[in-house]
C-alpha positions, 0 to 999 in steps of 0.5 A, a space after each residue: 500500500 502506498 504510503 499517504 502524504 503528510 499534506 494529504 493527512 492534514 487535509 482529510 483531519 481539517 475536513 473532519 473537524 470542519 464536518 463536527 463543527 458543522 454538524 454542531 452548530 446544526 444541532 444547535 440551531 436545528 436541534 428538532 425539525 417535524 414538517 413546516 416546524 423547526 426549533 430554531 432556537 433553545 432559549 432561556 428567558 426571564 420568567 417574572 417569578 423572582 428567586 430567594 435574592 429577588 432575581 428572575 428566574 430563568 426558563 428554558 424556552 424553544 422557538 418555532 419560526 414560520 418558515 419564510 416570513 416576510 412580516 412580523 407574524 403572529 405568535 402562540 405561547 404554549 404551556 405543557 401539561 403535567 408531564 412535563 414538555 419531554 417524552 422519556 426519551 428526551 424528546 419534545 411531546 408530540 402533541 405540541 409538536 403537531 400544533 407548532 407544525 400546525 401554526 407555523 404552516 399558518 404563518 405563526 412563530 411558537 414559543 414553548 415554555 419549559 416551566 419544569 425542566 428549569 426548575 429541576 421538577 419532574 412531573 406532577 402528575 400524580 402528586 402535584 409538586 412545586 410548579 404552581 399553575 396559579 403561582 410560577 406558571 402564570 408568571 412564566 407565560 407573562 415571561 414569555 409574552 414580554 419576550 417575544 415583544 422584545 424580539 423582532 419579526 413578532 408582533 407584540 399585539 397578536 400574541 395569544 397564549 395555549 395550553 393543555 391539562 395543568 398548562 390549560 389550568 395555568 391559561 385560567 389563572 394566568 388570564 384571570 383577573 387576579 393573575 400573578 403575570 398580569 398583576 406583577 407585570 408593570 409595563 403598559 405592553 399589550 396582553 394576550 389578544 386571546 387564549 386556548 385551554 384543552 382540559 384544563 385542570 382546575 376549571 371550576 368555582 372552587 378554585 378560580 373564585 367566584 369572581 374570576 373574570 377575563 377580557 381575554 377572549 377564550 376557547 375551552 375544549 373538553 372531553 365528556 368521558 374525561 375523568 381526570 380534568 373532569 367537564 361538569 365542574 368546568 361547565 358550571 364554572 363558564 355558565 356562571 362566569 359567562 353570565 357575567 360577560 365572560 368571553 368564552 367559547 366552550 365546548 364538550 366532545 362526547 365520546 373524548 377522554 384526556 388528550 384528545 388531540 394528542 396525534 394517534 394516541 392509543 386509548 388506555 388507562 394510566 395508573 402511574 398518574 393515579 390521584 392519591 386522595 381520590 383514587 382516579 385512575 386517568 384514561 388519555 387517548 386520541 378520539 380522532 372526530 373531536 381532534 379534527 373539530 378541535 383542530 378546526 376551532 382553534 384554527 377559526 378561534 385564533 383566526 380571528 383574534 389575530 384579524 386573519 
């Protein structure tokens, strides 16, 4: 075998080299693509939840521009649920995965919050744990509203704010006229032009008050045959506050259980998220009929509030 210049060695290692860094700076800017949808960017931006000294508190967040914009776009501010943004190996749930295509087709940019993985909590699913959907939550989905107001290719007035189960349940008190984003946030920057919440956690009287109130236009979607985030305590809650003025659009899917637009989940129990004190045990799954109308609705919901 011939023997291979020293020039020729060099040259093959710079090439490498050159292959590893551009395949790191890809992984980096491009870590996740599905479709139309691709993660350009893995943030970390200020929550207004402060720290014991005072500080704000960091969040993980990830950025979903529309391909080929040529004008600042509207925006969506996704909140997970109560397992967390991540699937066990690591990867971004499909669900908000799906919606993120979803809106960026439409000309949307996307900003998942990472409430959890910030604060070094996993999920609070079964138990309940230290992220508040009434307390950090709601200051982490201000966070990420004063964010992308700051950012250009945005506009800060179209801007509305999703969430599903405990991020749903956060959508409530976030909007809510008691919420701790809305009522520590000082600046005279525009609020979320409209909200969506799928099963949300914690929609009823008892716990958002018997004065909860929003200007916030607002779509709920639930599943009858949910028996985790259940729809008759939730259905009392909006006829009550609706009668009030309330802007909600509301609606009941028969048939449909938690996760109902998650893309081809199999119906089944989860024991692992069984509730303590009631002994509840969950059924998630996809009931493809509501998927499609929900998908319809929020589609002609957001629509109109950003004045497309």
């Amino acid at each position: 075998m011939p023997a291979t210049s020293l020039p020729c060695i060099a040259r093959a290692n710079r090439a490498v080299a050159s292959f590893a860094i551009a395949l790191t700076v890809m992984s980096a800017l491009a870590f996740v693509s599905t479709g139309n949808a691709e993660a350009q960017e893995k943030l970390s931006i200020p929550s207004l939840d402060k720290d014991a000294n005072g500080a704000p508190v960091m969040i993980d967040a990830y950025l979903f521009r529309a391909a080929n914009a040529s004008a600042p776009t509207q925006a969506v501010v996704f909140m997970h649920g109560c397992n967390g943004m991540f699937s066990r190996k690591g990867a971004i749930d499909r669900r908000e995965l799906d919606w993120a295509q979803r809106f960026n087709a439409q000309g949307y940019a996307v900003l998942m919050v990472d409430s959890f993985t910030s604060r070094g909590q996993g999920s609070e699913c079964a138990k309940g744990g230290p992220v508040r959907p009434w307390e950090e939550r709601p200051r982490d989905a201000y966070g990420a509203l004063r964010y992308l107001q700051s950012i250009p290719g945005i506009r800060p007035d179209r801007i509305a704010l999703m969430g599903w189960s405990h991020g749903g349940g956060t959508t409530l008190f976030a909007i809510g006229p008691k919420g701790p984003g809305r009522t520590q946030d000082a600046t005279s920057a525009p609020d979320f032009v409209a909200a969506v919440a799928f099963y949300p956690g914690w929609c009823n009287t008892r716990a958002q008050g018997a004065n909860w109130s929003t200007k916030i236009p607002l779509l709920l979607l639930m599943g009858a045959e949910d028996v985790w985030t259940q729809a008759a305590p939730c259905d009392a809650f909006v006829k009550d506050v609706t009668a009030q003025g309330a802007p909600i659009m509301f609606h009941i899917y028969p048939g449909a259980y938690h996760d109902f637009d998650y893309p081809n989940l199999p119906v089944r129990s989860r024991p692992e998220f069984t509730n303590p004190k009631t002994h509840i045990v969950p059924i998630t799954g996809t009931q493809p009929e509501a998927r499609d109308d929900a998908i319809k609705r929020v589609t002609e919901f957001l629509g109109a509030a950003f004045g497309k």
